[in-house]
N, C-alpha and C positions, 0 to 999 in steps of 0.2 A: 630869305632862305627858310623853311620849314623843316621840321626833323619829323619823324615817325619813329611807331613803333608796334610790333603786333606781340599779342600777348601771349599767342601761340607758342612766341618764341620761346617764351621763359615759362611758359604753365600750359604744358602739350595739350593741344584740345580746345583750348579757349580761342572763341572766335573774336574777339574785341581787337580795337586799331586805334590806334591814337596818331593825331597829329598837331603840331602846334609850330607857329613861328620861332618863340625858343625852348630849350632843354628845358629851362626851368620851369615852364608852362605843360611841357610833357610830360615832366615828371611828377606834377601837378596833378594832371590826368589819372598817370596810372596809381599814386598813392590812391586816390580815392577809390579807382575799379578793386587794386588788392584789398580793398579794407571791407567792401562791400562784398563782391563779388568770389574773392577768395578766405577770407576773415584773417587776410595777412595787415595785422596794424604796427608791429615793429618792423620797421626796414634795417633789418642786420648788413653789416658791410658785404656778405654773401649774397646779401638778395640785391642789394644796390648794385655789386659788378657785376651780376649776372643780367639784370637790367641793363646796366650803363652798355654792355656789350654789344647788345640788341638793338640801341639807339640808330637809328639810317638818319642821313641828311635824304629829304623828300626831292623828286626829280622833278 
């Protein structure tokens, strides 16, 4: 099973997608795009469920 996620979701406008076999490989992913990409390097428990909410299992 693979999950996904687009980043769209949680940061309007941003075209990036992530997928991975598990959560904790995706989540993997996107720490690194927010850190770079958004200059988000604390994940406060706000940014996490708004993340974690976003998560899709991949079809």
């Amino acid at each position: 099973m693979k999950f996904e996620l687009a980043c769209g979701d949680v940061m309007p406008g941003c075209p990036a997608t992530f997928t991975d076999e598990t959560q904790d490989g995706l989540l993997g992913q996107v720490a690194d795009h927010a850190a770079h990409a958004h200059g988000i390097t604390a994940i406060t428990p706000e940014v996490a469920e708004a993340v974690g909410a976003q998560i899709r299992r991949a079809g």
